[in-house]
mmCIF entry with sequence, helices, sheets and N, C-alpha, C, O atoms, coordinates in Angstrom:
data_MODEL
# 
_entry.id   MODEL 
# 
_entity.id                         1 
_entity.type                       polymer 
_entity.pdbx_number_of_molecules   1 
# 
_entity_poly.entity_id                      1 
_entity_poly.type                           'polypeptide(L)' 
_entity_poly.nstd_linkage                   no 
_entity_poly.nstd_monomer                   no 
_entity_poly.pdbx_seq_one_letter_code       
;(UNK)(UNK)(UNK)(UNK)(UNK)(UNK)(UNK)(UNK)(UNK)(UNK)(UNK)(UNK)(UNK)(UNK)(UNK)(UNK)
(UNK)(UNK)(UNK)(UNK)(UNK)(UNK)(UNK)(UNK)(UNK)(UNK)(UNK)(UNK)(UNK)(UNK)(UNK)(UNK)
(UNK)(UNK)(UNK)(UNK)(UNK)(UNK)(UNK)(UNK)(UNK)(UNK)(UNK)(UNK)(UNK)(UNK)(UNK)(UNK)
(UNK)(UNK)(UNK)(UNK)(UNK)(UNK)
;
_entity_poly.pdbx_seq_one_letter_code_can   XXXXXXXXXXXXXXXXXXXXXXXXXXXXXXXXXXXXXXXXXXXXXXXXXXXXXX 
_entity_poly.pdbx_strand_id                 A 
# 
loop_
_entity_poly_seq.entity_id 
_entity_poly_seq.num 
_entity_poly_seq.mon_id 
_entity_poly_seq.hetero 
1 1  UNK n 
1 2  UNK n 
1 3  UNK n 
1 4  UNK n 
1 5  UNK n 
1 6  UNK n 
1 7  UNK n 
1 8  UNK n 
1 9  UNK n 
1 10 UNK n 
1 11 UNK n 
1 12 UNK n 
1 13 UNK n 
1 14 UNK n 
1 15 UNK n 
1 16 UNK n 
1 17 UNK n 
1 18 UNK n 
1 19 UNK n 
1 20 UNK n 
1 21 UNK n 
1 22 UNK n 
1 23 UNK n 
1 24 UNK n 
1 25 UNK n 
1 26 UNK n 
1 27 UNK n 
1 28 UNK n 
1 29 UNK n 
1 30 UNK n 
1 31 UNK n 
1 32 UNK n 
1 33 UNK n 
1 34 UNK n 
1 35 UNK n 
1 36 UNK n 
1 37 UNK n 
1 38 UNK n 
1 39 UNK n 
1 40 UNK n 
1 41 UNK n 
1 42 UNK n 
1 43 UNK n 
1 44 UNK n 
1 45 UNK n 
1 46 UNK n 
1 47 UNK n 
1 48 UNK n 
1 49 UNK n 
1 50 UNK n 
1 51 UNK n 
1 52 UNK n 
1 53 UNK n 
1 54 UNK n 
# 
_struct_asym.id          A 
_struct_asym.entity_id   1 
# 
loop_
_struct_conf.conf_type_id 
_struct_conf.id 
_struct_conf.pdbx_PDB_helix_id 
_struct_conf.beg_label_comp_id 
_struct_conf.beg_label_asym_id 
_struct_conf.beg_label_seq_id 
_struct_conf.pdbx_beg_PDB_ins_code 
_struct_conf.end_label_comp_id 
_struct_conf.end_label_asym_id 
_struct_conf.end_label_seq_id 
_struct_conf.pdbx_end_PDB_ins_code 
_struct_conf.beg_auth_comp_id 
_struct_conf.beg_auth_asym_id 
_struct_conf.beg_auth_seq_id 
_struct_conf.end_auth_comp_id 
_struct_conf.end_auth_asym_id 
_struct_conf.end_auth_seq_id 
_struct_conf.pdbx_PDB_helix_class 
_struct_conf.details 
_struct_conf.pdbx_PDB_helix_length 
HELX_P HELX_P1 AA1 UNK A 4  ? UNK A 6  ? UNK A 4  UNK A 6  5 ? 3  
HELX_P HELX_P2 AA2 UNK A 8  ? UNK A 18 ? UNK A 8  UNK A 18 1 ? 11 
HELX_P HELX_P3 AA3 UNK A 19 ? UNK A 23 ? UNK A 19 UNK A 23 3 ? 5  
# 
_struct_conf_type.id          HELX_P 
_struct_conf_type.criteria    ? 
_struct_conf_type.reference   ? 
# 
loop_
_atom_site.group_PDB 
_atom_site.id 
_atom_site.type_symbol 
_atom_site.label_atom_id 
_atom_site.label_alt_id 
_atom_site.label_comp_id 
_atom_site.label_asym_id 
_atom_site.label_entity_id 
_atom_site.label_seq_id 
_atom_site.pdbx_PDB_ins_code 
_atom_site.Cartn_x 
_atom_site.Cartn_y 
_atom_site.Cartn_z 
_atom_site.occupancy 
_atom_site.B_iso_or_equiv 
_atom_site.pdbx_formal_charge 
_atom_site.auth_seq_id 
_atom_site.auth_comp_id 
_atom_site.auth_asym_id 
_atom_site.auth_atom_id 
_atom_site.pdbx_PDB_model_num 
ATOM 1   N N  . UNK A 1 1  ? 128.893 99.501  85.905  1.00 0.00 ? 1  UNK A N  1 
ATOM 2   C CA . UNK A 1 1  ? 128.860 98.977  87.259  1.00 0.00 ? 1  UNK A CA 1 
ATOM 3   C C  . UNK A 1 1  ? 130.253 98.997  87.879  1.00 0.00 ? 1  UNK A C  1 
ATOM 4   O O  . UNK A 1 1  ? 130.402 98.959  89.100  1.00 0.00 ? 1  UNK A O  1 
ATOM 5   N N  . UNK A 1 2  ? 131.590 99.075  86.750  1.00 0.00 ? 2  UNK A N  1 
ATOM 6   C CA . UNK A 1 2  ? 132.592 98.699  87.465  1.00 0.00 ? 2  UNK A CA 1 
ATOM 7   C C  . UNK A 1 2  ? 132.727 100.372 87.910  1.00 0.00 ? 2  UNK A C  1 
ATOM 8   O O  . UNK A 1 2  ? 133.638 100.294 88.734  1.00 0.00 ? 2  UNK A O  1 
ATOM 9   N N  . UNK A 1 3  ? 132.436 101.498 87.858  1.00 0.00 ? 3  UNK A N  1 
ATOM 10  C CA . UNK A 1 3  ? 132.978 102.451 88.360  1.00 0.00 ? 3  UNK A CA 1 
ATOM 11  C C  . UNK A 1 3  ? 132.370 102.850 90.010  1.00 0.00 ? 3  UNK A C  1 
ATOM 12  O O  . UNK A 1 3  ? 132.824 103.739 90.730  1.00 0.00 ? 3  UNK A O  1 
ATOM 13  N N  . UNK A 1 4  ? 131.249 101.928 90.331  1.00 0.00 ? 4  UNK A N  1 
ATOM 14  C CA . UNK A 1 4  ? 130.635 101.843 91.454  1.00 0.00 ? 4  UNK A CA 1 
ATOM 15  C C  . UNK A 1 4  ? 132.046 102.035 91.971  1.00 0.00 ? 4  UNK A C  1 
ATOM 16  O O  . UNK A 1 4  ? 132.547 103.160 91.963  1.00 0.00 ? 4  UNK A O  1 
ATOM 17  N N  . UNK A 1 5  ? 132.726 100.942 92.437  1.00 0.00 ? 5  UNK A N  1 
ATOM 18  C CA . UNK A 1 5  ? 133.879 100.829 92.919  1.00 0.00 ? 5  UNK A CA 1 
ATOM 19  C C  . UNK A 1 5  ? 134.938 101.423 93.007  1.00 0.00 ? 5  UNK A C  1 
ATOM 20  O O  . UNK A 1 5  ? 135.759 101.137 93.879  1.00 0.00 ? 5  UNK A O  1 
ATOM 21  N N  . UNK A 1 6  ? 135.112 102.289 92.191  1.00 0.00 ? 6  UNK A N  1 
ATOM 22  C CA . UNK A 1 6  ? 136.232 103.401 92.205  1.00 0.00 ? 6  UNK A CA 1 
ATOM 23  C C  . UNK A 1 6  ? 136.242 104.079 93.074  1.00 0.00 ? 6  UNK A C  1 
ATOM 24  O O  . UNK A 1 6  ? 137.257 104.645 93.478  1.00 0.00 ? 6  UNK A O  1 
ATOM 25  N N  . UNK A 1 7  ? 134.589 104.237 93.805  1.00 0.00 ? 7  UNK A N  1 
ATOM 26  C CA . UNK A 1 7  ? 134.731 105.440 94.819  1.00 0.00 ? 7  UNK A CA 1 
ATOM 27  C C  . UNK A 1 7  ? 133.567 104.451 96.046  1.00 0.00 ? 7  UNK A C  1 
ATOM 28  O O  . UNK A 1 7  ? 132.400 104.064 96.120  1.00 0.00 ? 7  UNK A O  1 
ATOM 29  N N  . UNK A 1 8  ? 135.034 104.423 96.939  1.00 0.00 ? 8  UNK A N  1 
ATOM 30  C CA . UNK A 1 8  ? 134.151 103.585 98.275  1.00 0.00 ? 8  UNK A CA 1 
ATOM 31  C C  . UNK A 1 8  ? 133.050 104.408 99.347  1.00 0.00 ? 8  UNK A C  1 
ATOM 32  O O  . UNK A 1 8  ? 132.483 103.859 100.292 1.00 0.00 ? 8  UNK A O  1 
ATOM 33  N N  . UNK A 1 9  ? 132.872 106.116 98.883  1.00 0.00 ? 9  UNK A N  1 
ATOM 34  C CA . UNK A 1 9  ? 132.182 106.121 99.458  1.00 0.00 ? 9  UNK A CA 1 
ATOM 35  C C  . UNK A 1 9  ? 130.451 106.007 98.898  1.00 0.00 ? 9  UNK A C  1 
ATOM 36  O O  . UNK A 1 9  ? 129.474 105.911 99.641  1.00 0.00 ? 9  UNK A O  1 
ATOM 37  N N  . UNK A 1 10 ? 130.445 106.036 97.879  1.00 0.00 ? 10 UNK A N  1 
ATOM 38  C CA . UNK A 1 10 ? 129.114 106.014 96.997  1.00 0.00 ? 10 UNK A CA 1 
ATOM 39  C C  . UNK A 1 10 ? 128.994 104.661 96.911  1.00 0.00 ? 10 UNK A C  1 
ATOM 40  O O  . UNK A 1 10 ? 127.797 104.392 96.818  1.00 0.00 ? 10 UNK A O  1 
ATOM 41  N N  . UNK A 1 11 ? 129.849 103.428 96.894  1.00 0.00 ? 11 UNK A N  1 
ATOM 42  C CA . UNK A 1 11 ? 129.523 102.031 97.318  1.00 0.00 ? 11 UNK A CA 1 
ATOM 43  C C  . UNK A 1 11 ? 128.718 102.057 98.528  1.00 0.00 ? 11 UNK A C  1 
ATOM 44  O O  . UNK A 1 11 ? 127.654 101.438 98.544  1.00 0.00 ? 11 UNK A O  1 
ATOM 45  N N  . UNK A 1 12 ? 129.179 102.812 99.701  1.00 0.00 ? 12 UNK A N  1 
ATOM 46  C CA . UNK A 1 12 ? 128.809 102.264 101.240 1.00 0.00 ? 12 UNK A CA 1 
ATOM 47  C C  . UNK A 1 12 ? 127.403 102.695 101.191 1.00 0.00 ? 12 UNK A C  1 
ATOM 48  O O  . UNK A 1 12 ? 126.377 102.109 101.537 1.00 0.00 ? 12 UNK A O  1 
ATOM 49  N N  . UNK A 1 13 ? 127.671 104.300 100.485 1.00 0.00 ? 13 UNK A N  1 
ATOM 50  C CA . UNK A 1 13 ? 126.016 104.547 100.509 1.00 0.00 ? 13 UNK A CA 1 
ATOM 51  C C  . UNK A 1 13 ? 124.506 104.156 99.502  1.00 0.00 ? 13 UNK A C  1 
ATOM 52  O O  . UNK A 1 13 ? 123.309 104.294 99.754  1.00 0.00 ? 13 UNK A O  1 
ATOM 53  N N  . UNK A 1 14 ? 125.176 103.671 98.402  1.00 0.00 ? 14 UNK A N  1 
ATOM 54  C CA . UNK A 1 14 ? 124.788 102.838 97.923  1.00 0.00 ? 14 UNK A CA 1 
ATOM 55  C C  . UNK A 1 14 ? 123.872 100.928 98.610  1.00 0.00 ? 14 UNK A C  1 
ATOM 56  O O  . UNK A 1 14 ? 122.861 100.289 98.322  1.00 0.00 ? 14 UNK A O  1 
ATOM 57  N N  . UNK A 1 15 ? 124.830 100.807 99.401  1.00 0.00 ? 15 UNK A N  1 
ATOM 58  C CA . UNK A 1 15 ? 124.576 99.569  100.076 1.00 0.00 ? 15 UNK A CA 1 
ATOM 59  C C  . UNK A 1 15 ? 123.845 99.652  101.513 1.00 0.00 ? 15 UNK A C  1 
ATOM 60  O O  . UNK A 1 15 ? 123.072 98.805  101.958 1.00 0.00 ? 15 UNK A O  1 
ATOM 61  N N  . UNK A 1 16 ? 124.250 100.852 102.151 1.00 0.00 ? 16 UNK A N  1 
ATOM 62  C CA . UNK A 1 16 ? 123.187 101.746 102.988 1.00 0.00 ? 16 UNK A CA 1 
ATOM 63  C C  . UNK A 1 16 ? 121.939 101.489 102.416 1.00 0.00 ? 16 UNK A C  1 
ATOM 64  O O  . UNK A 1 16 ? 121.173 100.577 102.728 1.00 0.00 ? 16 UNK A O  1 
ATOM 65  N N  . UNK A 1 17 ? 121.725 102.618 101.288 1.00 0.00 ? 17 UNK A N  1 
ATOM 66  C CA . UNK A 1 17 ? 120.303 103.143 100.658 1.00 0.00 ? 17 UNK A CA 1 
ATOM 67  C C  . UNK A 1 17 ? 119.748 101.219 100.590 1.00 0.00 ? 17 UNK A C  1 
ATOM 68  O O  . UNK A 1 17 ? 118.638 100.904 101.020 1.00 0.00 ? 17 UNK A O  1 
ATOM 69  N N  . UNK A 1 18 ? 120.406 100.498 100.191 1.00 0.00 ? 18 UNK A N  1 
ATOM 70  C CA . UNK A 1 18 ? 119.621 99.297  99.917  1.00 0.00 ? 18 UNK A CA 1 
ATOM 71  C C  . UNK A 1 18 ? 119.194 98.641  101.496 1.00 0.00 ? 18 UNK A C  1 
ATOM 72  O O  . UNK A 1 18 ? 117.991 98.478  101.700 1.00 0.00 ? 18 UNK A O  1 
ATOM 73  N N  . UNK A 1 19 ? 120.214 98.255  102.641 1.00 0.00 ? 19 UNK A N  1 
ATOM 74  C CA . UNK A 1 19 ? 119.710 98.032  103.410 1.00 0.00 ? 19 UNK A CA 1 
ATOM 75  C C  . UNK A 1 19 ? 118.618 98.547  103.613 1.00 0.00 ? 19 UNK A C  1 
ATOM 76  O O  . UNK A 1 19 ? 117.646 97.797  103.520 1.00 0.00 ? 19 UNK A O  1 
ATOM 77  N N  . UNK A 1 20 ? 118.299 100.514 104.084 1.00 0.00 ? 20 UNK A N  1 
ATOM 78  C CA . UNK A 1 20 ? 117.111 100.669 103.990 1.00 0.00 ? 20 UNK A CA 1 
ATOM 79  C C  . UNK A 1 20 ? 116.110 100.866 103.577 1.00 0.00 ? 20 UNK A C  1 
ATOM 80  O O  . UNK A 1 20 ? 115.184 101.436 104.154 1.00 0.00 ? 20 UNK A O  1 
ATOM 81  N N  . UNK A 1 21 ? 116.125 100.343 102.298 1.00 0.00 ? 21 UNK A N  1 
ATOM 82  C CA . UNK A 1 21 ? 115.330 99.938  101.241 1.00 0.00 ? 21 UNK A CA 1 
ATOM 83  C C  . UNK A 1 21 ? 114.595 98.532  101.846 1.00 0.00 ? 21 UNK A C  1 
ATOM 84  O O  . UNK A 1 21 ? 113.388 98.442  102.069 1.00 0.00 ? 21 UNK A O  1 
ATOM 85  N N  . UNK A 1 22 ? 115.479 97.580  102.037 1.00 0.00 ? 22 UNK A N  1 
ATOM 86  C CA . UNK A 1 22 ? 115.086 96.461  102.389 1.00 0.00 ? 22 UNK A CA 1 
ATOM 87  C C  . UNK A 1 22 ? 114.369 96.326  103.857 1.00 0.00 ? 22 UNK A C  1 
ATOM 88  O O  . UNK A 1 22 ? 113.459 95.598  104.253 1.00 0.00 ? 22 UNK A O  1 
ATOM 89  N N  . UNK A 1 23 ? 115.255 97.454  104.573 1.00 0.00 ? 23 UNK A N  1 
ATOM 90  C CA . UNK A 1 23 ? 114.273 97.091  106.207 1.00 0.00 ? 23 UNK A CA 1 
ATOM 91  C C  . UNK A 1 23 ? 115.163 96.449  106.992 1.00 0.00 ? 23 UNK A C  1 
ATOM 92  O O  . UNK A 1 23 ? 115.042 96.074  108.158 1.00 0.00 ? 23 UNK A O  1 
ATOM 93  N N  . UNK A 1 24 ? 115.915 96.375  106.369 1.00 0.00 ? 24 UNK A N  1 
ATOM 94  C CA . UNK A 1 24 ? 117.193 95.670  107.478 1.00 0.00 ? 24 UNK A CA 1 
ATOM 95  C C  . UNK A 1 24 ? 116.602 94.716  108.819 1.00 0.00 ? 24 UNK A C  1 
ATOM 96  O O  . UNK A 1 24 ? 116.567 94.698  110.049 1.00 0.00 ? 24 UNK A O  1 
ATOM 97  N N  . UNK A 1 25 ? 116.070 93.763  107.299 1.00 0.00 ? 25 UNK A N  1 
ATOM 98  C CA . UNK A 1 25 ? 115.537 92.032  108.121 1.00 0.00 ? 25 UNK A CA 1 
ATOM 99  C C  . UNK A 1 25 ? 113.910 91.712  109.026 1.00 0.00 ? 25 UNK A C  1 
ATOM 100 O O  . UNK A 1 25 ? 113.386 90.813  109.684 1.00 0.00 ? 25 UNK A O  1 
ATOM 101 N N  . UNK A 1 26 ? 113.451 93.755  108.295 1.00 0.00 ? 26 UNK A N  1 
ATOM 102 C CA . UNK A 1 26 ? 111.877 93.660  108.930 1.00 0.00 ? 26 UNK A CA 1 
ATOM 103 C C  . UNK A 1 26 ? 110.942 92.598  107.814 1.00 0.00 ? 26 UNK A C  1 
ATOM 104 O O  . UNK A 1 26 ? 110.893 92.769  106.596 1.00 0.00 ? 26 UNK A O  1 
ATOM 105 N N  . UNK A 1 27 ? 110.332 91.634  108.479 1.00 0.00 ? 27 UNK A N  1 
ATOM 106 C CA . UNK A 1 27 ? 109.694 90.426  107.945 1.00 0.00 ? 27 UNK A CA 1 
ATOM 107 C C  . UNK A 1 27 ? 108.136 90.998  107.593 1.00 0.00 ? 27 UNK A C  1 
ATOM 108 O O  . UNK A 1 27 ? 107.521 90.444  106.682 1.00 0.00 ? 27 UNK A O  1 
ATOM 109 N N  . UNK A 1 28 ? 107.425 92.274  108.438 1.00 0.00 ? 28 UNK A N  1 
ATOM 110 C CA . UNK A 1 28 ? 105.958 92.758  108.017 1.00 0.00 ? 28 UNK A CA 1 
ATOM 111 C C  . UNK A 1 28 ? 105.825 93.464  106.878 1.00 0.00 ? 28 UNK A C  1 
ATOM 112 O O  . UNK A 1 28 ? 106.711 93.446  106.023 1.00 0.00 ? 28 UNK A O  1 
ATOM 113 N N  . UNK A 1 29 ? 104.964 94.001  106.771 1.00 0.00 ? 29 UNK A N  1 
ATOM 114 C CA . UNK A 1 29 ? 105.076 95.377  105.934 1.00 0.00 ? 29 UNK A CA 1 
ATOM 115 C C  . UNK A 1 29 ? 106.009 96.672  106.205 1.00 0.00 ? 29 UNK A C  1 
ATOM 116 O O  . UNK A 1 29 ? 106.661 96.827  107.237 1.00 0.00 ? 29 UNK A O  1 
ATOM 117 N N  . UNK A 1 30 ? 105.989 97.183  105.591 1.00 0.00 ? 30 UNK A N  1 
ATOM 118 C CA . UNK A 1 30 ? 106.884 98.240  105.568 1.00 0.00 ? 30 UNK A CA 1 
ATOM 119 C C  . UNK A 1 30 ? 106.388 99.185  106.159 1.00 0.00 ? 30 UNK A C  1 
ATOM 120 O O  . UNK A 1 30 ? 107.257 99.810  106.766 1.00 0.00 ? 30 UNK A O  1 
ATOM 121 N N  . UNK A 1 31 ? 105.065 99.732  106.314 1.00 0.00 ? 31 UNK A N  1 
ATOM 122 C CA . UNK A 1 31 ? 104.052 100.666 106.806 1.00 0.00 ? 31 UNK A CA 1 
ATOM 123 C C  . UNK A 1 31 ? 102.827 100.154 107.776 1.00 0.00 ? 31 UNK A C  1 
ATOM 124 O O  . UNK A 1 31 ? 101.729 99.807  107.342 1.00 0.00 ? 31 UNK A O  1 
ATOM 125 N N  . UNK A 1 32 ? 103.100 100.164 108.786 1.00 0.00 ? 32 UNK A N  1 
ATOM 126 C CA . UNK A 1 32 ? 101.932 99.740  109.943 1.00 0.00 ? 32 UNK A CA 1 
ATOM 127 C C  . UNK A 1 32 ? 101.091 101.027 110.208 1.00 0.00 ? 32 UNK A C  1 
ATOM 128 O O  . UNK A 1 32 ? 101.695 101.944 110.766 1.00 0.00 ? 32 UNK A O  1 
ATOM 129 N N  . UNK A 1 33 ? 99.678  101.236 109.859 1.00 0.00 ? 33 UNK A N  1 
ATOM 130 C CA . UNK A 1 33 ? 99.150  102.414 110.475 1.00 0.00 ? 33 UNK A CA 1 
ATOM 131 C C  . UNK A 1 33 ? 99.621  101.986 112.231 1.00 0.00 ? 33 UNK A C  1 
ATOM 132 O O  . UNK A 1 33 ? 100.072 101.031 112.864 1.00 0.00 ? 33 UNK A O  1 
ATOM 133 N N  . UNK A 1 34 ? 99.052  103.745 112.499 1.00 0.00 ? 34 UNK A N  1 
ATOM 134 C CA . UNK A 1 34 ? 99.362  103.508 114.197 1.00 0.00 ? 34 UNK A CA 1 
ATOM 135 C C  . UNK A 1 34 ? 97.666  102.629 114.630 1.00 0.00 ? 34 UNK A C  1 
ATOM 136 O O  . UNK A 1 34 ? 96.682  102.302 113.966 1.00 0.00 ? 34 UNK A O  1 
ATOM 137 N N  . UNK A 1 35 ? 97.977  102.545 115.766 1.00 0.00 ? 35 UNK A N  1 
ATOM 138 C CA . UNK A 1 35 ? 97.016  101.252 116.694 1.00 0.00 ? 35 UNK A CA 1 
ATOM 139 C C  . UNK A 1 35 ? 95.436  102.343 117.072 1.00 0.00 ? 35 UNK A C  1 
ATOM 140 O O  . UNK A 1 35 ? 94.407  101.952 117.623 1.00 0.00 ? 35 UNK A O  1 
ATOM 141 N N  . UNK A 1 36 ? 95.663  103.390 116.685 1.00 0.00 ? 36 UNK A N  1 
ATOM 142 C CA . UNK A 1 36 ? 94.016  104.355 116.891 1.00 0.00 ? 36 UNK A CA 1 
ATOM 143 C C  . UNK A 1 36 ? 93.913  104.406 115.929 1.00 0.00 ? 36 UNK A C  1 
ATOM 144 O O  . UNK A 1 36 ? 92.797  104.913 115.814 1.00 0.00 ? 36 UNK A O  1 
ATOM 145 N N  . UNK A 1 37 ? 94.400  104.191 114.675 1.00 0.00 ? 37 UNK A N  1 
ATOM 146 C CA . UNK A 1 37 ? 93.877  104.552 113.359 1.00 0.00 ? 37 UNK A CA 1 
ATOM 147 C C  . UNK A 1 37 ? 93.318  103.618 112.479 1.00 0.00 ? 37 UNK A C  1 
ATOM 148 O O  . UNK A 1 37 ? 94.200  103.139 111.766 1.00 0.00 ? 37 UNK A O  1 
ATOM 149 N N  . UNK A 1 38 ? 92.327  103.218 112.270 1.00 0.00 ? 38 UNK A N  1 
ATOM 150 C CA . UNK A 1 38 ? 91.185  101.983 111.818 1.00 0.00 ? 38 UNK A CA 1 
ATOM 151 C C  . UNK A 1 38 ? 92.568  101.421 110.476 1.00 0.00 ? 38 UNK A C  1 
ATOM 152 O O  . UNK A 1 38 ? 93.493  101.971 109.879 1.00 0.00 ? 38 UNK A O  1 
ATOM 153 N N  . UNK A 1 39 ? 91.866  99.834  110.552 1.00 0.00 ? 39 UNK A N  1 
ATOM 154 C CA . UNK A 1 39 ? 92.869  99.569  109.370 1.00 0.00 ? 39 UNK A CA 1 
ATOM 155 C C  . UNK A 1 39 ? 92.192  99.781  108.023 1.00 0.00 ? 39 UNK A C  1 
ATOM 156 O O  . UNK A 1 39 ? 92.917  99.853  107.030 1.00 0.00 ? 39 UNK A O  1 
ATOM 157 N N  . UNK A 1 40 ? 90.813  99.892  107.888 1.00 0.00 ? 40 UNK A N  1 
ATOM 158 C CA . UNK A 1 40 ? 90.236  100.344 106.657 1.00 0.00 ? 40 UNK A CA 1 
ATOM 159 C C  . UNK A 1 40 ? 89.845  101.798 106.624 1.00 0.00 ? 40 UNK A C  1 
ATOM 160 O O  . UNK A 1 40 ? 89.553  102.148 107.767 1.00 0.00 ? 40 UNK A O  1 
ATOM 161 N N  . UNK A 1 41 ? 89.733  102.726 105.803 1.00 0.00 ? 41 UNK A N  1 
ATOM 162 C CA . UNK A 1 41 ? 89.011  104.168 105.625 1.00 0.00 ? 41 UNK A CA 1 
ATOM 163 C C  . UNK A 1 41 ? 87.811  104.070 105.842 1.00 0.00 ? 41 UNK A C  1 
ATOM 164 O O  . UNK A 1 41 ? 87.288  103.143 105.224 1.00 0.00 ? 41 UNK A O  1 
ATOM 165 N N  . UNK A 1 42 ? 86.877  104.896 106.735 1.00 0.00 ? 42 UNK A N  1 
ATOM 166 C CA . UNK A 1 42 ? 85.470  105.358 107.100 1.00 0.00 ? 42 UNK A CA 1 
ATOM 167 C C  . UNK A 1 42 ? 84.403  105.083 106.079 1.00 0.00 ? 42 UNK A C  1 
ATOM 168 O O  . UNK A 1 42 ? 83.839  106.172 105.971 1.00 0.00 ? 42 UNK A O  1 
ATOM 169 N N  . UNK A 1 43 ? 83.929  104.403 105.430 1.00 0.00 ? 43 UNK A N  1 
ATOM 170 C CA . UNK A 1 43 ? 83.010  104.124 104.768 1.00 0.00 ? 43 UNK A CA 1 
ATOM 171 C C  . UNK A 1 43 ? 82.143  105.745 104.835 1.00 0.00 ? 43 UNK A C  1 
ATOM 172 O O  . UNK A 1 43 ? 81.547  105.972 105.888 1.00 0.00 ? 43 UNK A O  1 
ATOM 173 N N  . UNK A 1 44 ? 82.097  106.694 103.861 1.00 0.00 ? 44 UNK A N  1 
ATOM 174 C CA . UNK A 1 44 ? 81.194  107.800 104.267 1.00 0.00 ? 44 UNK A CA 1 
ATOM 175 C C  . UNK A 1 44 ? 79.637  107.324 104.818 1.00 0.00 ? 44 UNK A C  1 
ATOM 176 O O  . UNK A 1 44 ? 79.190  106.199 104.591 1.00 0.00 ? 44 UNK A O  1 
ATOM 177 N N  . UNK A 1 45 ? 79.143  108.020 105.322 1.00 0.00 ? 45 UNK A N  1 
ATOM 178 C CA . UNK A 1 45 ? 77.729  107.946 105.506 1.00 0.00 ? 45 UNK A CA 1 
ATOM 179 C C  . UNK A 1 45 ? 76.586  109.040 104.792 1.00 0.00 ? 45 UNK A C  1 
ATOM 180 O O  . UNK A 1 45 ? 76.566  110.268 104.864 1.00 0.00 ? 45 UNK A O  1 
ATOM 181 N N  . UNK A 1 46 ? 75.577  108.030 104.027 1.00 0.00 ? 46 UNK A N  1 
ATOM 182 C CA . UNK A 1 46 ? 74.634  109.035 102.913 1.00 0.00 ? 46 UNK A CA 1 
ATOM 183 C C  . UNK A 1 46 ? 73.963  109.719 103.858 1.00 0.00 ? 46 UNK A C  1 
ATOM 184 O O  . UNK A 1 46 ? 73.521  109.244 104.904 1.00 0.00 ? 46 UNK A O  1 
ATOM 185 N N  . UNK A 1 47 ? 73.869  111.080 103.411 1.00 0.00 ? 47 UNK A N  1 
ATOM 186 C CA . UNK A 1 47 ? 73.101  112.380 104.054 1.00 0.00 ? 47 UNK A CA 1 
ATOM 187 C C  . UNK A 1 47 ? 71.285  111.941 104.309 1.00 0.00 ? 47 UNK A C  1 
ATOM 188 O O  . UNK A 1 47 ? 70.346  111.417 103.710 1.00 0.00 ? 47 UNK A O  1 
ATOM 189 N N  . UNK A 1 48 ? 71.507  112.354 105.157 1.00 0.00 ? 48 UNK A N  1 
ATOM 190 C CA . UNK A 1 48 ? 69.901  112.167 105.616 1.00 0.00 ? 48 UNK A CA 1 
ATOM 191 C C  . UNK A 1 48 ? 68.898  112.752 104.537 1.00 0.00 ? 48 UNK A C  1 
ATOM 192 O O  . UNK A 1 48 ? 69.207  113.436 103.562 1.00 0.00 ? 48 UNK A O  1 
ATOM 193 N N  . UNK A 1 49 ? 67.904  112.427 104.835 1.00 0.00 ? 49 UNK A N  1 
ATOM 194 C CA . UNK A 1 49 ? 66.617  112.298 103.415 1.00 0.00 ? 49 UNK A CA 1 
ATOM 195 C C  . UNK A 1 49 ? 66.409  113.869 103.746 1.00 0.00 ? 49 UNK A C  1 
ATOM 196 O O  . UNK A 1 49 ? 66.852  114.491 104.712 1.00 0.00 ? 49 UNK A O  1 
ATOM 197 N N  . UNK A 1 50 ? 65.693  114.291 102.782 1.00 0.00 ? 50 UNK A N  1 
ATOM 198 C CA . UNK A 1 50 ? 65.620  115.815 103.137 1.00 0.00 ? 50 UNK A CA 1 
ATOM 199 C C  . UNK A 1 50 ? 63.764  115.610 103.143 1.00 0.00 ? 50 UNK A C  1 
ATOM 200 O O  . UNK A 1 50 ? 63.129  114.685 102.636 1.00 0.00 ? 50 UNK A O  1 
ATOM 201 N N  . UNK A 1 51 ? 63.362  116.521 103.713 1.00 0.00 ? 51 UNK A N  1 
ATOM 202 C CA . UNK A 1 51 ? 61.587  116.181 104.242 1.00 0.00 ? 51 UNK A CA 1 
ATOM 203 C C  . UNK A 1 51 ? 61.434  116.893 102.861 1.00 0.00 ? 51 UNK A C  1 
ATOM 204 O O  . UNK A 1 51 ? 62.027  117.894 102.458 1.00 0.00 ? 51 UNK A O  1 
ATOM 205 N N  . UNK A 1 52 ? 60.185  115.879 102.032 1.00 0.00 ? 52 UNK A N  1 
ATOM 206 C CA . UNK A 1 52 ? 59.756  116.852 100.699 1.00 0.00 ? 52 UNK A CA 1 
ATOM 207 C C  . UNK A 1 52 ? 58.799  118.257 101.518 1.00 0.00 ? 52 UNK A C  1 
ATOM 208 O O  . UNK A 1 52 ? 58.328  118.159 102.651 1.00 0.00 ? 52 UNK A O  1 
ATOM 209 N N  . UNK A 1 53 ? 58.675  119.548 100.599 1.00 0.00 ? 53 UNK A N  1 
ATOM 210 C CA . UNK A 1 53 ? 57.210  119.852 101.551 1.00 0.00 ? 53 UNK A CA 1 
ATOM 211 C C  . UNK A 1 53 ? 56.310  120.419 100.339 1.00 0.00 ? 53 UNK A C  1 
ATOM 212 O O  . UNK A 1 53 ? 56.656  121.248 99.498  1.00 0.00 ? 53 UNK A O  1 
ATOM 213 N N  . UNK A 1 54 ? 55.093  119.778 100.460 1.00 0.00 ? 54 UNK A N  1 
ATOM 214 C CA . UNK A 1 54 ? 54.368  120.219 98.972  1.00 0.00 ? 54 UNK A CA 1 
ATOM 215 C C  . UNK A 1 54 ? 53.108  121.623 99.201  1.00 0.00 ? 54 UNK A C  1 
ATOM 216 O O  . UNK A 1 54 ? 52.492  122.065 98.231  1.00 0.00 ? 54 UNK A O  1 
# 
C-alpha cells in the first residue's frame, strides 16, 4: 500500500476510479431504467391453442 504513494498520479486516479465507483454522493441506485421502459420484463404470453382436427 505504501508504494500507492510514490506515484501521485496513480493515487489521484485511484481515488477518481473510487469516487466513481461510489457515485459521487448519488443516494438511489446506481442504474435507473429509462421512464418508457417497464420496471419489470414482459411476462411472455402462452401461444394460442392450436384447433385439434380429427
Amino acid at each position: 500500500m505504501h508504494r500507492m504513494f510514490c506515484r501521485p498520479g496513480r493515487s489521484l486516479a485511484a481515488a477518481g476510479l473510487l469516487l466513481l465507483l461510489a457515485g459521487c454522493g448519488q443516494t438511489g441506485p446506481l442504474y435507473l431504467p429509462p421512464p418508457e421502459a417497464p420496471a419489470t420484463p414482459p411476462v411472455a404470453e402462452p401461444p394460442p391453442p392450436v384447433p385439434s382436427v380429427p
